[in-house]
Rosetta silent file (secondary structure, phi, psi, omega in degrees, C-alpha in Angstrom):
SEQUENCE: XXXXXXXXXXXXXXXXXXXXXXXXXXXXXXXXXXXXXXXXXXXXXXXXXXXXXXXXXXXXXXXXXXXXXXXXXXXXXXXXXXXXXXXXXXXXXXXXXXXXXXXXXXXXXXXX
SCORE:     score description
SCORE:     0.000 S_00000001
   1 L     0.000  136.909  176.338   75.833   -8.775   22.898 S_00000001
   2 L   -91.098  133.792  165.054   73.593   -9.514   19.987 S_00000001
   3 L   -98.686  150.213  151.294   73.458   -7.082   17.126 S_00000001
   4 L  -133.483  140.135 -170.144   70.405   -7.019   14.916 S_00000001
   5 L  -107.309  155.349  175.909   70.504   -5.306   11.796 S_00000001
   6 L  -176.516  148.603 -173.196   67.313   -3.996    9.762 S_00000001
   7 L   -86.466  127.762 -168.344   66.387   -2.018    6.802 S_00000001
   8 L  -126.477    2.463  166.663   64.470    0.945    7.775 S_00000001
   9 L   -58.628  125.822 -167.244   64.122    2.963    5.105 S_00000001
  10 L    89.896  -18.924 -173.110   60.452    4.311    4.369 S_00000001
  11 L  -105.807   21.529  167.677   59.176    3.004    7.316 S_00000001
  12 L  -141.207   48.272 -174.080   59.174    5.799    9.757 S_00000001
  13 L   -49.769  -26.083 -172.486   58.595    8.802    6.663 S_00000001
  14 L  -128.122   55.084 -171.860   56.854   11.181    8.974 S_00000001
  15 E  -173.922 -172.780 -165.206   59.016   10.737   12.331 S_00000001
  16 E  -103.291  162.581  154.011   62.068   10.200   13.962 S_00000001
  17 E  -122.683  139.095 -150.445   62.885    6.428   14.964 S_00000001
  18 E  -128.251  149.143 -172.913   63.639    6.318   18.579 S_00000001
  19 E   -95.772  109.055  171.449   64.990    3.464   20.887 S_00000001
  20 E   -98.024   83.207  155.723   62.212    2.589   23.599 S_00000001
  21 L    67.392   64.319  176.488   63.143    0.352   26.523 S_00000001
  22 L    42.330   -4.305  167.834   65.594   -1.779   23.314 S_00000001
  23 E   -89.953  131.375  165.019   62.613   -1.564   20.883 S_00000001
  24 E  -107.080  132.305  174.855   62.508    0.930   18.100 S_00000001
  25 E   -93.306  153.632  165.346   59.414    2.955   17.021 S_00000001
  26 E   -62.845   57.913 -177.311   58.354    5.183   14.968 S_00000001
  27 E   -57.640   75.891 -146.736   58.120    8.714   16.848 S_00000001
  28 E   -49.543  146.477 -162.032   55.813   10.987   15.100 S_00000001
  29 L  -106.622  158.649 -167.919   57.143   14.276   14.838 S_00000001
  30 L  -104.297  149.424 -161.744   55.149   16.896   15.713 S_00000001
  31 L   -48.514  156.789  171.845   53.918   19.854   13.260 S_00000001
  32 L  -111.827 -171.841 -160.179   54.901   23.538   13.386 S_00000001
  33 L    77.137   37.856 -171.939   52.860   26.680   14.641 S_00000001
  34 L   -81.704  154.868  158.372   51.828   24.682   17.751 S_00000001
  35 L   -59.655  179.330  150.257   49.875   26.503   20.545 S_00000001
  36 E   -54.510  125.104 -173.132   51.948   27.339   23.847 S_00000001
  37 E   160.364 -177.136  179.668   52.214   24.823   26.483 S_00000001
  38 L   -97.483  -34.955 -165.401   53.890   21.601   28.405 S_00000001
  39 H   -42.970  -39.003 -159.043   51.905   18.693   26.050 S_00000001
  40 H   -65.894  -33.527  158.425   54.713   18.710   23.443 S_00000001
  41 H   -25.706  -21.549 -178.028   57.149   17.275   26.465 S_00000001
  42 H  -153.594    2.674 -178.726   54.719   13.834   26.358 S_00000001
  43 E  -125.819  122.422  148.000   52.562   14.172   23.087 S_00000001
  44 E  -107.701 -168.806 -178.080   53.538   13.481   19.512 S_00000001
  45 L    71.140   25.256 -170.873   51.981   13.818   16.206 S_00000001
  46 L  -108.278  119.976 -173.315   50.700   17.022   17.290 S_00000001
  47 E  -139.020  174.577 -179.362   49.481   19.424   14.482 S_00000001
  48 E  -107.646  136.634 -178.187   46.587   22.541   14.373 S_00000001
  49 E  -142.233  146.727  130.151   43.832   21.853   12.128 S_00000001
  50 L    49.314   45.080 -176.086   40.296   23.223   11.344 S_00000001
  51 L    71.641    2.167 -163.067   40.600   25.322   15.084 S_00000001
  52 E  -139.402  136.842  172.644   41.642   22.571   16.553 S_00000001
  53 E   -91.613  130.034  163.383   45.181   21.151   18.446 S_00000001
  54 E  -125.188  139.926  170.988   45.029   17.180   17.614 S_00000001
  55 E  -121.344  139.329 -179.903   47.712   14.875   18.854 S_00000001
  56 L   -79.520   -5.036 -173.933   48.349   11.115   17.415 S_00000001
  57 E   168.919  126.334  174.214   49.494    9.975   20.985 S_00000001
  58 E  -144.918  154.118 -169.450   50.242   11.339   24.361 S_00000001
  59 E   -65.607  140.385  146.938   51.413    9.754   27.220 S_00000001
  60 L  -105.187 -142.555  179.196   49.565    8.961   30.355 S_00000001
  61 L   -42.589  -54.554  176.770   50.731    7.898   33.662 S_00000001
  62 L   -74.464    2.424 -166.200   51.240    4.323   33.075 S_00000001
  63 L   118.322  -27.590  177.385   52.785    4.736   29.773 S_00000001
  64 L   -66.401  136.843  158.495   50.291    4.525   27.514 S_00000001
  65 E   -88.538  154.501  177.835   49.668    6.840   24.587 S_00000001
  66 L  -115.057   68.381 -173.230   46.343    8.193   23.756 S_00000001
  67 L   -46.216  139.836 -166.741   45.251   10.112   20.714 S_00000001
  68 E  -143.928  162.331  172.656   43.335   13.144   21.868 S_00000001
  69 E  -153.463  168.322 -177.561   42.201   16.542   20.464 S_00000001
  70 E  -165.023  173.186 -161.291   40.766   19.806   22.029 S_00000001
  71 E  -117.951  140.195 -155.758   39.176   23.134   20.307 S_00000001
  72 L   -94.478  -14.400 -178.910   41.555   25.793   20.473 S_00000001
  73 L   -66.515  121.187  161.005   38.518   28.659   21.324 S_00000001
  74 L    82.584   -0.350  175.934   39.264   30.436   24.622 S_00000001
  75 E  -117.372  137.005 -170.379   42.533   28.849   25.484 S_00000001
  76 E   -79.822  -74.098  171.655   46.303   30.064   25.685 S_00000001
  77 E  -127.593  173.126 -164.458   48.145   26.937   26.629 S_00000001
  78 E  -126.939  159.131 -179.823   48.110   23.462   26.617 S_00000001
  79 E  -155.844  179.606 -138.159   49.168   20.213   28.789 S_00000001
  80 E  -116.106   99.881  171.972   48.950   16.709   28.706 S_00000001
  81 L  -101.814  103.538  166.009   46.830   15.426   31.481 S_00000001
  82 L    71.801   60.331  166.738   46.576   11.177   31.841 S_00000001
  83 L    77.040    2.448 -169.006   46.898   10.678   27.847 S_00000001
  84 L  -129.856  131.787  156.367   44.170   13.832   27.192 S_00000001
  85 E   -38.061   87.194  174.872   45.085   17.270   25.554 S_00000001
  86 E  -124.251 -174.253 -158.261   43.353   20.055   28.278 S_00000001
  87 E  -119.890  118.040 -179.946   43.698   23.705   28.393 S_00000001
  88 E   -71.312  -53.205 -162.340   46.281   25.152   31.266 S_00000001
  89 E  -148.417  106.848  168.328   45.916   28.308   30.747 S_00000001
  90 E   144.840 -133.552 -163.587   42.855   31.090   29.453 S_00000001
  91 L   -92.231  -12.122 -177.309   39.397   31.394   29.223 S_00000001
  92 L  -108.954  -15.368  172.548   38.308   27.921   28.724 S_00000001
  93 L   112.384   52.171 -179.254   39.928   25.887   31.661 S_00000001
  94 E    87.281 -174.841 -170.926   40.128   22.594   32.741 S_00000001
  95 L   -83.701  111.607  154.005   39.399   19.855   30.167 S_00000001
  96 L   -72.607  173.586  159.512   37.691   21.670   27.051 S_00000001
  97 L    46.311   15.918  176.942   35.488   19.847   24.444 S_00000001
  98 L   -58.104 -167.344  123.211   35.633   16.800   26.845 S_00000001
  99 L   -46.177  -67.837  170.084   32.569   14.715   27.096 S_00000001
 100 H   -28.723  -57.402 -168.727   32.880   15.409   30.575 S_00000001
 101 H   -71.184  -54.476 -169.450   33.260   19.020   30.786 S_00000001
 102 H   -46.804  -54.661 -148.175   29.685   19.204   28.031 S_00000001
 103 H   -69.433  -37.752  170.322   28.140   17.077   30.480 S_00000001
 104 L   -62.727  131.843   11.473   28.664   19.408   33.460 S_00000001
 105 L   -62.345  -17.310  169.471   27.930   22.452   31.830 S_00000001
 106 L  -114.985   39.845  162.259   24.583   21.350   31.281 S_00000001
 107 L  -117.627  139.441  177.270   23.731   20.290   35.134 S_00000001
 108 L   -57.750  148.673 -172.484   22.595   22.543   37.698 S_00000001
 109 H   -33.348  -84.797 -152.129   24.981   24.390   39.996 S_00000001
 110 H   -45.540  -27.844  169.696   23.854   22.253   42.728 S_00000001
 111 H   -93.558    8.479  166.252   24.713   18.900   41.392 S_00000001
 112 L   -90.991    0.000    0.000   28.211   19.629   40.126 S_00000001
């Protein structure tokens, strides 16, 4: 077995460092007063700002992280769908503040 040794002080100040598949990273931690929801389970770096939940990275399927954000108007809870922050539960639905979601809201009912 090889040991490697390494000085790590300062270089993970606003997270935990976490052992990934023998690598270690930095694993941002995430803020408190979070909405309600499943996202913190695959998204870190996740803080409320200016109405808004933002995350520094969430997982998707393959592994990747994604930084994502969503507007906190009309929604309860939150979950982590394919790397993007969408709202599980209230009045908004579905993916808020996507791109997507604007552009269907402005096509007529027949073409969605």
């Amino acid at each position: 077995m090889r040991r490697v040794a390494a000085e790590l002080d300062g270089l993970c100040d606003d997270g935990a460092i976490t052992n990934i598949d023998g690598r270690l990273v930095c694993f941002a931690l995430n803020g408190g007063d979070l909405p309600a929801g499943t996202f913190t389970g695959s998204c870190q770096g996740c803080k409320v700002s200016n109405d808004e939940l933002a995350c520094a990275g969430c997982l998707d399927g393959a592994g990747a992280s994604h930084a994502t954000a969503i507007a906190l108007a009309g929604c309860d809870e939150f979950g982590n769908e394919q790397g993007k922050l969408v709202c599980t539960a209230g009045d908004a639905g579905g993916s808020f503040g996507s791109a997507t979601a604007a552009a269907a809201a402005n096509l007529p009912h027949d073409e969605l």
